[in-house]
C-alpha positions as CSV (number, residue, x, y, z in Angstrom):
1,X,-23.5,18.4,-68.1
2,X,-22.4,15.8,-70.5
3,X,-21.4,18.3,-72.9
4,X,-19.5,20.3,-70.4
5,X,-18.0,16.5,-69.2
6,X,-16.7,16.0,-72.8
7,X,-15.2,19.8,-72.6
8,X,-13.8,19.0,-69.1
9,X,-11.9,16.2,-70.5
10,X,-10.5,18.1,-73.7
11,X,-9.6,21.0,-71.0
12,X,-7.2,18.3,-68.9
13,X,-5.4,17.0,-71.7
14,X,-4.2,20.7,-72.1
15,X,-3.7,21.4,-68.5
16,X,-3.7,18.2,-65.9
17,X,-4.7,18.1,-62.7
18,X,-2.0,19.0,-60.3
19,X,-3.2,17.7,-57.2
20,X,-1.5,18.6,-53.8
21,X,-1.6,15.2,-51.7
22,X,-2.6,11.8,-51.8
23,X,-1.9,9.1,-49.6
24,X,-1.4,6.5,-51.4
25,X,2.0,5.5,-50.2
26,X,0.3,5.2,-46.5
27,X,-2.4,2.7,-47.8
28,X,0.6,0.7,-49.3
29,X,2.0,0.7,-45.6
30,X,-1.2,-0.3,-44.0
31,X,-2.1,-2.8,-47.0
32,X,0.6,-4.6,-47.6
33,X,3.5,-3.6,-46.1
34,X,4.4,-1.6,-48.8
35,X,4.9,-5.3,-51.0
36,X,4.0,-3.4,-54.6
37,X,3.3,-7.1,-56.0
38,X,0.3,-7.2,-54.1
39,X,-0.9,-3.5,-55.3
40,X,-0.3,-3.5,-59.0
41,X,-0.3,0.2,-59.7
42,X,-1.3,-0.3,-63.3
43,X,-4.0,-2.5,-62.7
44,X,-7.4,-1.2,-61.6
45,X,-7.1,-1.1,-57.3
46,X,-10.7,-0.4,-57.0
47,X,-11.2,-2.9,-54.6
48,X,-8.4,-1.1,-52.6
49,X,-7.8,2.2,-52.5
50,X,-8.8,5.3,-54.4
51,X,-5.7,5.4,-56.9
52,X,-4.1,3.4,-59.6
53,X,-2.8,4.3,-62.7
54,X,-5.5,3.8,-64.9
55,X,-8.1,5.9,-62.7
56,X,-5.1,8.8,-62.5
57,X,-5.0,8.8,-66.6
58,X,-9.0,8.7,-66.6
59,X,-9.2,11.9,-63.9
60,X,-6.7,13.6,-66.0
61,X,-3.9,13.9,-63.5
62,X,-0.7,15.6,-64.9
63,X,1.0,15.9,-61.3
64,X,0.7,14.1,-57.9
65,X,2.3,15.3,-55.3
66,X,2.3,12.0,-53.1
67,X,2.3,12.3,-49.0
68,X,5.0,10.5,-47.3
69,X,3.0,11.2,-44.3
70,X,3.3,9.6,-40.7
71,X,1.0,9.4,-38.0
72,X,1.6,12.4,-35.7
73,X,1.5,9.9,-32.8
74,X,4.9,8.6,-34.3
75,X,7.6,10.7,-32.9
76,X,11.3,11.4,-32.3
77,X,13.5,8.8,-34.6
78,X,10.6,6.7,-35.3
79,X,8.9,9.2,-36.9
80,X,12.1,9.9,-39.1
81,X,12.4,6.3,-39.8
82,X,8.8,6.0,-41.3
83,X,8.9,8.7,-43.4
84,X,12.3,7.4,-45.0
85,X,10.2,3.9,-45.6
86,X,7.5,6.2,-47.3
87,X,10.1,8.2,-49.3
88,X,11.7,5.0,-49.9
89,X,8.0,3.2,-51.9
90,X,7.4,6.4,-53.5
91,X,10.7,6.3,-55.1
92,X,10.5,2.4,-56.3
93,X,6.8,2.7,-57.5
94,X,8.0,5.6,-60.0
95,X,10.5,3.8,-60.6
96,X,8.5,0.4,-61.4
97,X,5.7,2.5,-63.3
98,X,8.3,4.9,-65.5
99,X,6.6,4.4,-69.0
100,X,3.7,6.9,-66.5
101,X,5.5,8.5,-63.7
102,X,8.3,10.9,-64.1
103,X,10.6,11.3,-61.1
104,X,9.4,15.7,-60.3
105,X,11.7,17.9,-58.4
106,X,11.4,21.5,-59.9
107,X,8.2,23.7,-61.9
108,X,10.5,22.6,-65.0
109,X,10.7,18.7,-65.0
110,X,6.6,19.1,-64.1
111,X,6.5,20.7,-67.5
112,X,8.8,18.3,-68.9
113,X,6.2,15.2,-67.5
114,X,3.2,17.4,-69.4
115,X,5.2,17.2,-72.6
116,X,6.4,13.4,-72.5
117,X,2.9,12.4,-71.5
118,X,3.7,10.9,-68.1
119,X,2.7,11.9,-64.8
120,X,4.7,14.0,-62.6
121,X,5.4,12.3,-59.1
122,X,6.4,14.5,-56.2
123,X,6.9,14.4,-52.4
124,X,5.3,16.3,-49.9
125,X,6.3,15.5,-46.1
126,X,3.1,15.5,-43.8
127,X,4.0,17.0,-40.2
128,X,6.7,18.9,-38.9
129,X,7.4,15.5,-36.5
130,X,8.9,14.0,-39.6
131,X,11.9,16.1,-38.9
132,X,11.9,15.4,-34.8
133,X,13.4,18.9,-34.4
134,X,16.6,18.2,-37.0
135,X,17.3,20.9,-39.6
136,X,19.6,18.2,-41.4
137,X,17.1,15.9,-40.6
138,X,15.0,18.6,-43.0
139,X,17.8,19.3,-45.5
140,X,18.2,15.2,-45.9
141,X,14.3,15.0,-47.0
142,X,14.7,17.8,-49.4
143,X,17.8,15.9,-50.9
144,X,15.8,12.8,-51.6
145,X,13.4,14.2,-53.3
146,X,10.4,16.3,-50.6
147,X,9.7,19.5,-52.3
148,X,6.8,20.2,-49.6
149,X,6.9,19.8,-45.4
150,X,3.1,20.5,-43.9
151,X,4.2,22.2,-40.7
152,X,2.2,19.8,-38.7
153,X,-0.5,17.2,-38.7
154,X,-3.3,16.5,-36.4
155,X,-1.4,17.5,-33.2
156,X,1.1,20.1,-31.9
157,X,4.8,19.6,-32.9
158,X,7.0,21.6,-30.3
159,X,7.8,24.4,-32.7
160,X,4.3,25.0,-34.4
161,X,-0.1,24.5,-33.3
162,X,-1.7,22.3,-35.3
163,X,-5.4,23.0,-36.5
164,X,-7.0,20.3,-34.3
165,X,-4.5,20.4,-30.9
166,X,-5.0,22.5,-27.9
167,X,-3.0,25.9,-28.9
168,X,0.6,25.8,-26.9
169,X,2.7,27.8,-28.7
170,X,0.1,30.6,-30.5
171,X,1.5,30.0,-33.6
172,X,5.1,29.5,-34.6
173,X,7.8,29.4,-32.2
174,X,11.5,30.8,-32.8
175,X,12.6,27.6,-33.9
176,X,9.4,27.2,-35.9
177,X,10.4,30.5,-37.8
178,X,14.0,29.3,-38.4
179,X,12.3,26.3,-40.0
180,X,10.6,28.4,-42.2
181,X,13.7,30.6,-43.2
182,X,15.3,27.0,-44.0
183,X,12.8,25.3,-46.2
184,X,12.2,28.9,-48.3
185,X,16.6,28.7,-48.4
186,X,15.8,24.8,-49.9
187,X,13.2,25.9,-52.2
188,X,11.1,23.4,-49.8
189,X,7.4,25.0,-50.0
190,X,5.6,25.5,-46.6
191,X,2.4,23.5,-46.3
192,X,-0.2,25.6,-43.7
193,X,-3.0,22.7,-44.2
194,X,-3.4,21.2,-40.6
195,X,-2.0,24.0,-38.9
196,X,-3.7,26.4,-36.8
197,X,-4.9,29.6,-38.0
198,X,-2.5,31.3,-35.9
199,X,0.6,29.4,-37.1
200,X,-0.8,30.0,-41.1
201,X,-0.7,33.9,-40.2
202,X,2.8,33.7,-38.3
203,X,4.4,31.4,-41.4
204,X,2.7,34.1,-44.0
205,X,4.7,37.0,-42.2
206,X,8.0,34.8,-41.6
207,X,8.3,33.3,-45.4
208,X,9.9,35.1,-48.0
209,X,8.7,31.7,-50.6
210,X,5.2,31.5,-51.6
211,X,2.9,28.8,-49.4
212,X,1.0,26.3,-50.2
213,X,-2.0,25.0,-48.8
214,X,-1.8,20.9,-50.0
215,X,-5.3,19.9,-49.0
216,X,-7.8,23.0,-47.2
217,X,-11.1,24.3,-48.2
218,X,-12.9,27.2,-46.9
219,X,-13.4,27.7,-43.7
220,X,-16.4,30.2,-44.1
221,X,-18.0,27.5,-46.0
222,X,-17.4,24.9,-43.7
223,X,-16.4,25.9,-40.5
224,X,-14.1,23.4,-39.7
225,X,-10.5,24.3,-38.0
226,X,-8.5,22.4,-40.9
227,X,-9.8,24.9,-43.3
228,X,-8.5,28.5,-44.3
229,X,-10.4,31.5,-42.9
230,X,-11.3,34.4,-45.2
231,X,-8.5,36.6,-43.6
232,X,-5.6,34.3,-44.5
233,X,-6.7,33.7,-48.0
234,X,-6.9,37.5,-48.4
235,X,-2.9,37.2,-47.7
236,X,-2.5,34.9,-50.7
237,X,-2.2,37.3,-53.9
238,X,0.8,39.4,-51.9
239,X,2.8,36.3,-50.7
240,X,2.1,34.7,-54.4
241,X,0.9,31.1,-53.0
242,X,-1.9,28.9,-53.6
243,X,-4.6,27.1,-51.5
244,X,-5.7,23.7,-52.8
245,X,-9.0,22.6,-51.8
246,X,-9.8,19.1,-50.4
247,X,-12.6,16.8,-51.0
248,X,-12.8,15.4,-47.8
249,X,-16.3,15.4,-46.7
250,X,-16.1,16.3,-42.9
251,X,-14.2,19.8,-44.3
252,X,-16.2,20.2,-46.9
253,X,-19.8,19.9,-45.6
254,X,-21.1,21.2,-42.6
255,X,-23.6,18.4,-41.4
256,X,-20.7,15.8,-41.8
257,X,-18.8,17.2,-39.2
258,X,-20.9,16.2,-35.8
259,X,-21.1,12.3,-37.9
260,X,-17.4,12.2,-38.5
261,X,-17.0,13.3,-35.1
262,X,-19.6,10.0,-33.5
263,X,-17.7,7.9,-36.2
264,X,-14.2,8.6,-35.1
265,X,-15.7,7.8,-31.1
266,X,-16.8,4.5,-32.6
267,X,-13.8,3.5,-33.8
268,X,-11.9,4.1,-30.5
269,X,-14.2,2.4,-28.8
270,X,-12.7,-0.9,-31.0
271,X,-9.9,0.1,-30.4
272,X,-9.0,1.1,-33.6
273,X,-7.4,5.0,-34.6
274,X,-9.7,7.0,-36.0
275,X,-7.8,7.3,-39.4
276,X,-6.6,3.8,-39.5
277,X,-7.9,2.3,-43.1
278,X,-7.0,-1.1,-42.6
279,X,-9.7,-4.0,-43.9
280,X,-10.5,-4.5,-40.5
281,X,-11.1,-0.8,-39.6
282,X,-13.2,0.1,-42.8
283,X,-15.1,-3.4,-41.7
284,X,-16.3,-0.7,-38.6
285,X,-16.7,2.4,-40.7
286,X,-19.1,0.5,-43.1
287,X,-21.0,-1.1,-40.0
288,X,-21.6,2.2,-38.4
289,X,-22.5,4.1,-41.8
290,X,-24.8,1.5,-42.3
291,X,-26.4,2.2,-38.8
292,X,-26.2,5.7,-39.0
293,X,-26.3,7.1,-43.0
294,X,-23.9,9.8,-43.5
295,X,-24.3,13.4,-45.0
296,X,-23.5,12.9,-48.1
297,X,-20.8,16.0,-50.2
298,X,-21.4,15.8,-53.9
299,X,-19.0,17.9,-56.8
300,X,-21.6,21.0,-56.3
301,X,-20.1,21.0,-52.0
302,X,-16.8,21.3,-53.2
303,X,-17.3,23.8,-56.2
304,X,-19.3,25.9,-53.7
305,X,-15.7,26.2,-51.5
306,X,-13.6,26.5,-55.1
307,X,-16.2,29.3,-55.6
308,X,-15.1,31.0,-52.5
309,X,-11.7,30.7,-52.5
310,X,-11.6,32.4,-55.9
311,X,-13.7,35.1,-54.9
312,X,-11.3,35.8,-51.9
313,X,-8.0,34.9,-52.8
314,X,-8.2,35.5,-56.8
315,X,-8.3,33.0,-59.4
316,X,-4.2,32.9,-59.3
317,X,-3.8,31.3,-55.9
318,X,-6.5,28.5,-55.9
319,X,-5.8,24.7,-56.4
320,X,-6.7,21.2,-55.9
321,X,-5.6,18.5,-53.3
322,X,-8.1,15.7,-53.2
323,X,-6.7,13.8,-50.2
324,X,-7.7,10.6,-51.8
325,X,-6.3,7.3,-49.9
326,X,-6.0,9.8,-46.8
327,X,-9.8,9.7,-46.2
328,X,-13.0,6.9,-45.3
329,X,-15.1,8.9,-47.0
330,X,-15.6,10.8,-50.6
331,X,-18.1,13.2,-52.4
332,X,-20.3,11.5,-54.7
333,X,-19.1,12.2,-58.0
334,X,-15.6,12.5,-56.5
335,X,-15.0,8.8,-55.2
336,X,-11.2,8.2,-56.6
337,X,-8.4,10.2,-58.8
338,X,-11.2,9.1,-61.8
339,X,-13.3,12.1,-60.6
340,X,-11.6,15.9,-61.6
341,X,-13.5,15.8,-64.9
342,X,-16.7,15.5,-62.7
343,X,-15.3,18.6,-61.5
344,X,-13.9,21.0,-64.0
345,X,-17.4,19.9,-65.3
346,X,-19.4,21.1,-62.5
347,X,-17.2,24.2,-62.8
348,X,-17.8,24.8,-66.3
349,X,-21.5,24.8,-65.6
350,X,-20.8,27.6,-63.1
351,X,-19.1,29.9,-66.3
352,X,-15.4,28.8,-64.7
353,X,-13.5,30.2,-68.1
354,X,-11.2,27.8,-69.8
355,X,-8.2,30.3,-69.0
356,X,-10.0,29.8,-64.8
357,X,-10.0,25.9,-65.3
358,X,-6.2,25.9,-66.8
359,X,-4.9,27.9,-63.4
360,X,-6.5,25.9,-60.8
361,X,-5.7,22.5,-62.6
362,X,-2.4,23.3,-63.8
363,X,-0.4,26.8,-64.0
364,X,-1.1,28.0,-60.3
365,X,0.7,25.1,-58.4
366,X,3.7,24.7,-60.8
367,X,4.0,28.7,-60.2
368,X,4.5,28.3,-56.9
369,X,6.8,26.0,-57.3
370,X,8.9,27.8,-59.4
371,X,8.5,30.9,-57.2
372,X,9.8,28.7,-54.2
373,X,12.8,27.6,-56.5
374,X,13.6,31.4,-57.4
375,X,13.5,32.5,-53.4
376,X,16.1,29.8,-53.1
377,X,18.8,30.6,-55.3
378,X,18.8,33.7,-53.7
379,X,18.9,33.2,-50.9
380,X,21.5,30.7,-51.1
381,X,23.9,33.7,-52.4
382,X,23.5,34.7,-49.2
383,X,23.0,32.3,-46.1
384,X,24.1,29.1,-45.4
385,X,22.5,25.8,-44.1
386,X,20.8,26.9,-41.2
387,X,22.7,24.9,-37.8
388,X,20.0,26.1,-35.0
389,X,18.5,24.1,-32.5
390,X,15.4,24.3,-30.8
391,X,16.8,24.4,-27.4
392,X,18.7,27.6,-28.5
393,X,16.1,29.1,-30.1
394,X,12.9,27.9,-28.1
395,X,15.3,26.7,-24.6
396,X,15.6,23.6,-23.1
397,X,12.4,22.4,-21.2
């Protein structure tokens, strides 16, 4: 392992980690009120949260695409509101941390970032409810800066089932299929992590863009309902999009599911939201672990999902999206953005080629960008911005 370690390190500095969501920005918000003084990006934020600059140049992290995700209880102009403040930190830590991160908004200034040595810093909106039902609400996220919209987060949005919500709609809706048509017309990719299996299979058949799965594992694996089942990743190599497996332990590994499910229980009963990360709320996470010792994922859980995926969907549509800051919880050997050497390591101990190592970190995500960018210019030839409603589309209720 260490000599594969020292290889996984030489094999980043070629071809960085693209990874498909951190939440960073929400930590920020539930930290310190998004005061950057107080959370010195460049200086080590162990103590914090799972990310600062120094651990993303250790892990070998070329591109971040960062969440400006909202709690899906948030809704209607609220919801629009807080995702405009998370836009809005995203843009002034790249901005404070240049000399690193380089302001991304197409495949090309991802490779430009690579070149220069800096850090590519995206955007990638977490739940349809960002949007409360607005296709200029959408368009306006796309023009500052979101290059990614997850259809929806833990719960139902009126157009589109989530993963982990009682099914309502069975997928996508009319409207929900207009807002597909619209982000592919953007170049906006479609996230189908957190959706329901129904809505992935509805928003393959709809887009014309490749997809993108931001932070999902296998659901054969794990059977968990945020991950992707064998049938959908089959659909993957004809719609040209790539599925990005997370780290987080209760999608990962099976035993951690029934413990992340008494742990969330005990942190309603204090009153607290189950993926609130406050001081005060991890106080409770670390009081019941301590109680009750959790299944512990290590770098061999996730590889066994990367393994999967690969061997279902083809080494050209498989990824990485760590969900660090977004999470309680970690895989040993995967703690913070330090870890993706750890990795490509265990990978490499597995005979992952280099040329295998150098898609899943690097060329398959900017791909898929660019193929999202190509679908838009043409179809901007011929269609323009998309004025529907839901209540046209779906009817008032």
């Amino acid at each position: 392992m260490t000599d594969h370690l020292a290889q996984a390190h030489d094999l980043l500095a070629a071809n960085p980690v693209v990874d498909g969501h951190n939440d960073f920005p929400w930590a920020l918000r539930e930290q310190v009120r998004y005061d950057l003084d107080q959370r010195d990006m460049a200086a080590d934020l162990t103590a914090y949260t799972h990310t600062d600059i120094p651990r993303l140049r250790a892990g070998g992290v070329g591109a971040q695409f960062w969440s400006v995700y909202v709690r899906s209880d948030f809704s209607g102009d609220t919801a629009v509101s807080a995702t405009l403040e998370q836009i809005d930190v995203v843009r002034r830590f790249t901005e404070r941390y240049a000399t690193t991160l380089r302001p991304a908004f197409t495949a090309d200034d991802m490779e430009a970032a690579r070149t220069e040595g800096r850090i590519a810093s995206l955007m990638g909106a977490e739940g349809g409810h960002s949007i409360n039902c607005s296709m200029a609400t959408l368009r306006t996220l796309y023009d500052l800066g979101v290059r990614y919209m997850t259809l929806t987060h833990n719960d139902n949005v009126p157009w589109a089932d989530s993963a982990t919500d009682e099914p309502k709609a069975h997928g996508l809706t009319r409207f929900g299929e207009e807002v597909v048509r619209e982000m592919n017309r953007l170049g906006m990719l479609v996230d189908l992590s957190h959706v329901s299996a129904d809505t992935m299979r509805d928003a393959l058949r709809v887009t014309e863009a490749p997809v993108v799965f931001s932070h999902s594992s296998a659901r054969a694996v794990c059977d968990h309902p945020r991950n992707i089942p064998d049938d959908v990743l089959e659909l993957l190599p004809a719609n040209g999009g790539v599925a990005m497996a997370t780290f987080v332990p209760k999608f990962v590994l099976p035993e951690a599911v029934a413990w992340t499910r008494e742990a969330d229980e005990n942190m309603r009963a204090h009153g607290l939201h189950p993926l609130e990360m406050t001081p005060a709320a991890m106080k409770v996470q670390r009081t019941f672990e301590e109680a009750n010792p959790r299944p512990l994922a290590t770098v061999s859980t996730v590889a066994d999902h990367l393994d999967h995926m690969r061997e279902v969907a083809g080494i050209d549509h498989i990824g990485i999206g760590g969900d660090f800051d977004g999470t309680a919880f970690t895989p040993e050997g995967l703690s913070d953005v330090a870890g993706y050497p750890n990795l490509v390591a265990e990978l490499l101990d597995r005979r992952w080629s280099s040329a295998d190592l150098a898609k899943l970190t690097w060329q398959n995500a900017v791909r898929t960008l660019r193929g999202a960018e190509d679908v838009a210019r043409t179809a901007q030839t011929t269609r323009g911005p998309s004025l529907a409603t839901i209540d046209q589309l779906d009817g008032a209720e």
